[in-house]
N, C-alpha and C positions, 0 to 999 in steps of 0.2 A: 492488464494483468494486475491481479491483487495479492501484495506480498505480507507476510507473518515477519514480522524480525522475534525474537527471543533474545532478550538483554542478556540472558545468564552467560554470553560469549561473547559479550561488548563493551568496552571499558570508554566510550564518550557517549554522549548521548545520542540517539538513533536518530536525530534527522542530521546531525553532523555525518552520521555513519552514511547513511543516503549520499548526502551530496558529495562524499570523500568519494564515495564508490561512480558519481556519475549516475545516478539512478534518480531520476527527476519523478512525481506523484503530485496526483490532483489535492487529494485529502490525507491526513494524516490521524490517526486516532490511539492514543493510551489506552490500553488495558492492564492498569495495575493490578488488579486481581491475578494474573495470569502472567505479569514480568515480559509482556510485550507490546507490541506497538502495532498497528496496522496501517499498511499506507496502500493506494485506493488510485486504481489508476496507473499505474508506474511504466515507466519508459525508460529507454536504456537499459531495460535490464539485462545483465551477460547471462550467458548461455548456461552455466556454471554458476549457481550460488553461492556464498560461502555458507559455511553448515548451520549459521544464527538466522539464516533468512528460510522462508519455504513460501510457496503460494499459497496463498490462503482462500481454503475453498467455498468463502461464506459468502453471500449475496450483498449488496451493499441494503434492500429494503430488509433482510432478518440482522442487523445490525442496528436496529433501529432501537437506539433506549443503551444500547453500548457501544457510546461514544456519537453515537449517527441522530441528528434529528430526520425526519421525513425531506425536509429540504433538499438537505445535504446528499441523502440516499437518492434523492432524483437526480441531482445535478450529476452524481459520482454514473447512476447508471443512462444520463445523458450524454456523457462522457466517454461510455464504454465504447472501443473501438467496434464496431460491425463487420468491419471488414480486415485483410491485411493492409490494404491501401490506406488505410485510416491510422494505424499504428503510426506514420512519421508525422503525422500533423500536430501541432501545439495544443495545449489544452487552454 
């Protein structure tokens, strides 16, 4: 799962917020243009977001040039789980 944070309802900075919340992610990427953050990959997510988070429904290959090299876009979509059995495995 790939999650949206929007800063405009977070007062530390967002990969503190992640790991406060337990929410573990392969990649991480700024988008200042837009006052958020995108993190790529994510585990432990609850069930229940708080309202600064959403899934973010963008591919990691069309983020490419925003924030993503091509690299990075393989590895994150190598990473994607396939299955639910895959969701508990480590990245």
């Amino acid at each position: 799962m790939h999650l949206r944070m929007n800063l405009w309802g977070v007062s530390k900075h967002a990969q503190a917020v992640m790991r406060d919340l337990g929410i573990t992610y392969q990649v991480a990427t700024p988008q200042s243009l837009g006052d958020q953050w995108w993190f790529w990959n994510c585990k432990n997510v609850p069930d229940q977001l708080p309202s600064f988070l959403s899934v973010l429904d963008v591919k990691p290959h069309d983020a490419i040039g925003w924030g993503l090299s091509k690299e990075e876009a393989d590895a994150i979509r190598a990473g994607e789980p396939q299955s639910a059995d895959q969701l508990t495995g480590d990245l």
